[in-house]
C-alpha positions in Angstrom: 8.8 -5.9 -12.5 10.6 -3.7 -15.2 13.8 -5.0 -17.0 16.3 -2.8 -18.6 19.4 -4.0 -20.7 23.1 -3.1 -20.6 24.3 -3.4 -24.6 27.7 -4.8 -24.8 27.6 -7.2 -27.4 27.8 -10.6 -26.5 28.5 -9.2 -22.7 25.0 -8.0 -23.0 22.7 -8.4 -19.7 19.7 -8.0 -18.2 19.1 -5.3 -14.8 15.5 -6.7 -13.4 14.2 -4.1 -10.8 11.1 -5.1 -8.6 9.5 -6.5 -5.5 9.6 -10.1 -4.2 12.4 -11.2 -6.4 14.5 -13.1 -3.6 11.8 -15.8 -3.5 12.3 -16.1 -7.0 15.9 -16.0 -7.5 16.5 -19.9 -8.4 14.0 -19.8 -11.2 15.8 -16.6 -12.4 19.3 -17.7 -12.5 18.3 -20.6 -14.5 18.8 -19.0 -18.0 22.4 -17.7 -17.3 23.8 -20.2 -15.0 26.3 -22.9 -16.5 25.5 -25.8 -14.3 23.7 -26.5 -10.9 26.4 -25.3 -8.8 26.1 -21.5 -7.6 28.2 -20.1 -5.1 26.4 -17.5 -3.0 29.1 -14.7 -1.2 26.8 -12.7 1.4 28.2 -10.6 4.6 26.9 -11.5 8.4 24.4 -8.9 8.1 22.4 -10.2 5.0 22.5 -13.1 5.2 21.1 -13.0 8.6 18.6 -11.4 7.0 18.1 -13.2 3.4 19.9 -16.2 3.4 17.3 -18.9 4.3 14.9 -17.6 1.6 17.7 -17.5 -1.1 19.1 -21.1 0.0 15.3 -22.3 -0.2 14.7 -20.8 -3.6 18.1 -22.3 -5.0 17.5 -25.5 -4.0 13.9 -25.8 -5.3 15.0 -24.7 -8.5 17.8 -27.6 -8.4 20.9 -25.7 -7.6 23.7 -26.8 -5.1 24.5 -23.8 -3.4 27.6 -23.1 -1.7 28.0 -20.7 0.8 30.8 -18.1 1.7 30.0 -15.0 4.3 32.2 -12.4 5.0 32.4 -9.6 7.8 30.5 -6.5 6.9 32.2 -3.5 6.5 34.9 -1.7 3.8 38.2 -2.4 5.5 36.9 -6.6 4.8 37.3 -5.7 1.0 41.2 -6.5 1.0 43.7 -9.2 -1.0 43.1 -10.8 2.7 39.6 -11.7 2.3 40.1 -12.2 -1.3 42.4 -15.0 -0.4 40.2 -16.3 2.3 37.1 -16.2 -0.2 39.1 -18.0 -3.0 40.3 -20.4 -0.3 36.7 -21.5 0.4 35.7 -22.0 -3.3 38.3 -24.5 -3.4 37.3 -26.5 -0.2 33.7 -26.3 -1.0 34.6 -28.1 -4.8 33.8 -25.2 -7.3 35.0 -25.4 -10.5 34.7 -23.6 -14.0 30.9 -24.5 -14.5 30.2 -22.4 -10.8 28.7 -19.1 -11.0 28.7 -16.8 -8.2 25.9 -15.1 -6.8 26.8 -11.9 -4.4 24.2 -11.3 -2.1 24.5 -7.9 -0.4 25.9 -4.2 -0.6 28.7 -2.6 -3.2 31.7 -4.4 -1.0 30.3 -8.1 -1.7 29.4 -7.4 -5.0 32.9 -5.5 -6.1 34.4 -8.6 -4.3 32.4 -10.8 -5.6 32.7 -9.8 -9.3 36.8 -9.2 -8.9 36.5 -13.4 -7.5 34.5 -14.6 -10.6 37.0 -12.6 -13.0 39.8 -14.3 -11.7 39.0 -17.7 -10.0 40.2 -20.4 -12.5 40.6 -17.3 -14.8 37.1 -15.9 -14.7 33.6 -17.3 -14.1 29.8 -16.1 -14.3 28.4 -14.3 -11.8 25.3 -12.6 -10.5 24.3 -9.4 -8.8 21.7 -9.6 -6.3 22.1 -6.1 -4.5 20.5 -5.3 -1.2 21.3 -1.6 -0.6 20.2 1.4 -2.7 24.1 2.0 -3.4 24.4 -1.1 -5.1 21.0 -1.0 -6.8 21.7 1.8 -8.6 25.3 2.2 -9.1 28.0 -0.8 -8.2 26.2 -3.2 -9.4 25.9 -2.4 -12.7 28.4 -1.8 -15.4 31.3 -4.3 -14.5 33.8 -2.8 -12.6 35.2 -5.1 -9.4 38.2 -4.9 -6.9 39.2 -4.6 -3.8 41.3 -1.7 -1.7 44.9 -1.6 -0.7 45.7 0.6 2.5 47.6 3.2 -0.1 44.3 3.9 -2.2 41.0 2.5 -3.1 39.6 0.1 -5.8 43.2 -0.5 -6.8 43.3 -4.0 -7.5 40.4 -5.0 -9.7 39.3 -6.4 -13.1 36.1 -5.3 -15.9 34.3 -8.1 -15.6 30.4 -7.7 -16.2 27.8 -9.7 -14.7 24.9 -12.1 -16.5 22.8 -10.4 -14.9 21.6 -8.2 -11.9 19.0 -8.6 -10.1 17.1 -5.8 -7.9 14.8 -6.1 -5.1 13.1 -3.7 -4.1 12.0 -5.1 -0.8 15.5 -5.4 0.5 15.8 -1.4 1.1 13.1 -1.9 4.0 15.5 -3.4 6.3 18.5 -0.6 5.3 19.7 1.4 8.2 19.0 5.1 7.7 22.4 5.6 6.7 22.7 3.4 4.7 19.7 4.6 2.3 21.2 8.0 2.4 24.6 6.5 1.1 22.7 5.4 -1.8 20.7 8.7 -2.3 24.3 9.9 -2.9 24.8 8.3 -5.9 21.5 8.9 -6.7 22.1 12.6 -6.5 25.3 12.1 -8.6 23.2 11.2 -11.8 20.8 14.4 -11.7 24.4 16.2 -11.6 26.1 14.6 -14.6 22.9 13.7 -16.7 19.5 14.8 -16.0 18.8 18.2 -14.5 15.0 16.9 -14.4 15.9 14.0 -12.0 17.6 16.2 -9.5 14.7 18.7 -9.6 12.8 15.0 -9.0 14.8 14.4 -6.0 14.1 17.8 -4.2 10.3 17.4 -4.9 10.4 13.7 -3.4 12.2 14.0 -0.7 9.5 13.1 1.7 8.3 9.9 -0.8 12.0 8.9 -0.8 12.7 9.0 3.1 9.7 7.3 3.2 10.8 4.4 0.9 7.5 5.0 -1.2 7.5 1.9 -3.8 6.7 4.5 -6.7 9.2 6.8 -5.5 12.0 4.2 -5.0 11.4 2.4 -8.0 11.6 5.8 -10.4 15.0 6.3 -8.7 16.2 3.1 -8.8 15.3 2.9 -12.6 15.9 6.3 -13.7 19.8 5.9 -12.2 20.0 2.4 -13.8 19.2 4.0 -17.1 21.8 6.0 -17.1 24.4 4.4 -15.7 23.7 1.3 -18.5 23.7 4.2 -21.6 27.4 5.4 -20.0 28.8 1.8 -19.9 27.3 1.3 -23.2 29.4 3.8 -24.6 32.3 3.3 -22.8 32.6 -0.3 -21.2 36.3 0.4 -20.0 36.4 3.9 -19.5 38.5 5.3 -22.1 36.4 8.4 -22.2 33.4 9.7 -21.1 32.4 6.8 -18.5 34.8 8.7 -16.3 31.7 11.1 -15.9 30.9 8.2 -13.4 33.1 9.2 -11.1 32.0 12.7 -10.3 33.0 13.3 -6.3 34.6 10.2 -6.7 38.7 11.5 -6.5 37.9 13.5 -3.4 35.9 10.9 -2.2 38.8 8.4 -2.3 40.8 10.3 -0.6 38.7 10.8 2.3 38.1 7.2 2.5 41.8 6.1 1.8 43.7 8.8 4.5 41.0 7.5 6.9 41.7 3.9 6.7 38.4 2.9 5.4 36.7 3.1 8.6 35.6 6.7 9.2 33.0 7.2 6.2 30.6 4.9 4.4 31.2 5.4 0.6 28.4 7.7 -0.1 29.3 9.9 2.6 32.6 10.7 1.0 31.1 10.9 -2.3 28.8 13.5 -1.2 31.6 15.8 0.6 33.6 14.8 -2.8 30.7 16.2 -4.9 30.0 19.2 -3.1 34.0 19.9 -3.0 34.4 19.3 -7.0 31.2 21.7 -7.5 33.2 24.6 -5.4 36.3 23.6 -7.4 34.3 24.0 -10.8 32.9 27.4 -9.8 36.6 28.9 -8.5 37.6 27.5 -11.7 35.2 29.5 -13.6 33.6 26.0 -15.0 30.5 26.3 -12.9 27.6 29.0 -12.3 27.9 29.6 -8.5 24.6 29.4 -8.1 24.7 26.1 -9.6 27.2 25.1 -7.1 25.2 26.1 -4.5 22.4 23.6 -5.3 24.7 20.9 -5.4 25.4 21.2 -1.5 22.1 22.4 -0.9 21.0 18.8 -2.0 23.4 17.3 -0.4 22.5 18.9 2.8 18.2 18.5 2.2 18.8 14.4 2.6 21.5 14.9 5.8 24.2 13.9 3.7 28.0 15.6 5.0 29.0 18.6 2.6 32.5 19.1 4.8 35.8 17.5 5.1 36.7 16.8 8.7 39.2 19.6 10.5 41.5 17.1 11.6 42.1 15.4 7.9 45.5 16.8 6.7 44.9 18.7 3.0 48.6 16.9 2.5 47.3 13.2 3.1 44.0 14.1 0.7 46.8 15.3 -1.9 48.8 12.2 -1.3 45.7 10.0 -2.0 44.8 12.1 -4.9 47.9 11.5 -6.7 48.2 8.1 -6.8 43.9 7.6 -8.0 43.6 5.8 -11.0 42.6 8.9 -12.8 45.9 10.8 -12.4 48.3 11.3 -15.2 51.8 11.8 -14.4 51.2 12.3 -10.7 48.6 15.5 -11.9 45.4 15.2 -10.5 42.6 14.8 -13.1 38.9 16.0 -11.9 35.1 15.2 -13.3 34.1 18.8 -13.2 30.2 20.0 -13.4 29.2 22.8 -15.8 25.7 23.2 -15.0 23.1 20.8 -12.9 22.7 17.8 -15.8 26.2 18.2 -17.6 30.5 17.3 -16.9 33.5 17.7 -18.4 36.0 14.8 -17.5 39.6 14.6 -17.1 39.8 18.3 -16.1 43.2 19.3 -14.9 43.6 21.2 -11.7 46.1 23.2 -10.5 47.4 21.9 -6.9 47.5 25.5 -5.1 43.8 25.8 -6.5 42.4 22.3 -5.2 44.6 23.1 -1.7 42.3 26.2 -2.0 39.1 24.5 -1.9 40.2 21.8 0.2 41.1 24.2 3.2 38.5 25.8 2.6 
């Protein structure tokens, strides 16, 4: 087991990464839970796969666990489900003293985290992520919502966990793509942070594929680390935690002007990424050759590097405008400078990013 902490004050929390920790989990949430009531929120999928062994552990540790399972899937993180999960709470007798456990991928835990920030005006809860996305990016640092069909992550809350906790085992029984959604993010950190961890990640390749527990648990770690030194900076993203979102803006727009269904998230980040490296290096931000190893990395783990043919530039530009990250309607990019550094809030000129998006 290794244990790393996210400083925030007195919002401070624990990330425990290791193997066998499901079996553990009531004794774990012991320390941060208010009372004996936990709610767990899982999808169909895991908690096929988890939820006996988690429902055993809570109740030997002397928890009352409620239950709420949702479909799988992005187009289930909506104001609909929200309402339906809140819904549930209620008939199943939580109250202030609850705190919510999410079992499962980056949609239960953003869902999860926007339902304890706003049922009965905010609640405890707990990450328990199951897929390498979540392990090392959306379940750490706090930021929860769902989607609205006009763009993604739009309705949401900062609300950080107690704690978060990581087991390892749970990336045995990840589909294939599934593990390389998570290598995305992965591959997103050597870019903005550590040129030595993306060199990592083109040396391990083969461990990584092959889910070697050394191998895994470096990643896992290594992406934790930075992610909880960003957030520590910058909780609400005022500044440089927008370094976070590198491939992100393209990314939403892929995922937005396809209705959520198309691509899984990493797969847009990593066509977002590779797009926002071409778009530093027109923009005479990036070494070219730098670029290059961006989609060449990309393209070593099977990721997609291209935007579909039959995705209008004009509904990406649409999406674009109205992200989160836009000022005034313009279009602000995270922009690399070299393999391990950004710059954020980048302007871009539209002709210039319908350039690169057309190809």
């Amino acid at each position: 087991m290794e244990t790393l902490r996210v400083e925030l004050g007195d919002r401070s929390y624990e990330i425990v990464i290791g193997q066998g920790i499901l079996t553990s989990i009531g004794e774990r949430l012991k320390p941060v839970c208010a009372g004996t009531r936990v709610a767990v929120l899982s999808n169909h999928t895991v908690w096929g796969l988890y939820g006996a062994s988690v429902r055993k552990s809570l109740t030997d540790a002397g928890f009352d666990p409620a239950e709420v399972v949702i479909p799988d899937g992005e187009e289930h993180k909506s104001l609909l489900w929200m309402e339906i999960i809140f819904g549930e709470f209620l008939k199943q007798g939580l109250d202030r003293t609850c705190t919510i456990v999410a079992l499962g991928g980056g949609v239960v835990g953003d869902m999860a985290g926007y339902a304890a920030a706003s049922f009965m005006r905010g609640i405890r809860y707990v990450q328990v992520p199951t897929t390498l996305l979540a392990q090392v990016d959306s379940s750490v640092g706090g930021k929860t919502g769902v989607n609205l069909p006009l763009g993604k992550n739009m309705i949401g809350a900062f609300w950080q966990p107690s704690l978060v906790l990581a087991d390892l085992d749970t990336l045995q029984t990840l589909p294939e793509r599934e593990l390389l959604c998570g290598l995305s993010e992965v591959i997103k950190y050597g870019v903005i942070w550590d040129s030595e961890f993306f060199g990592y990640l083109k040396e391990h390749k083969e461990d990584i594929l092959a889910l070697d527990p050394e191998a895994m648990s470096h990643i896992v770690r290594r992406s934790c680390e930075i992610k909880a030194e960003v957030v520590a900076r910058d909780e609400r993203e005022g500044g440089m935690r927008a370094i976070l979102n590198f491939g992100h803006t393209i990314a939403h727009a892929v995922e937005t002007a396809t209705g959520y269904t198309r691509f899984l998230h990493g797969e847009a980040v990593a066509i977002g990424m590779v797009h926002a490296a071409r778009l530093s290096a027109r923009m005479g931000l990036m070494p070219e050759p730098d670029a290059s190893r961006v989609e060449e990395m990309v393209r070593l783990y099977g990721l997609p590097h291209e935007l579909p043919r039959d995705l209008e530039t004009s509904a990406l530009m649409d999406a674009m405008a109205r992200d989160k990250k836009s000022v005034s309607g313009e279009v602000r990019f995270v922009l690399p400078e070299r393999i391990g550094a950004v710059k954020f809030g980048v302007p871009v000129e539209r002709e210039v990013l319908e350039s690169v998006l057309k190809g």
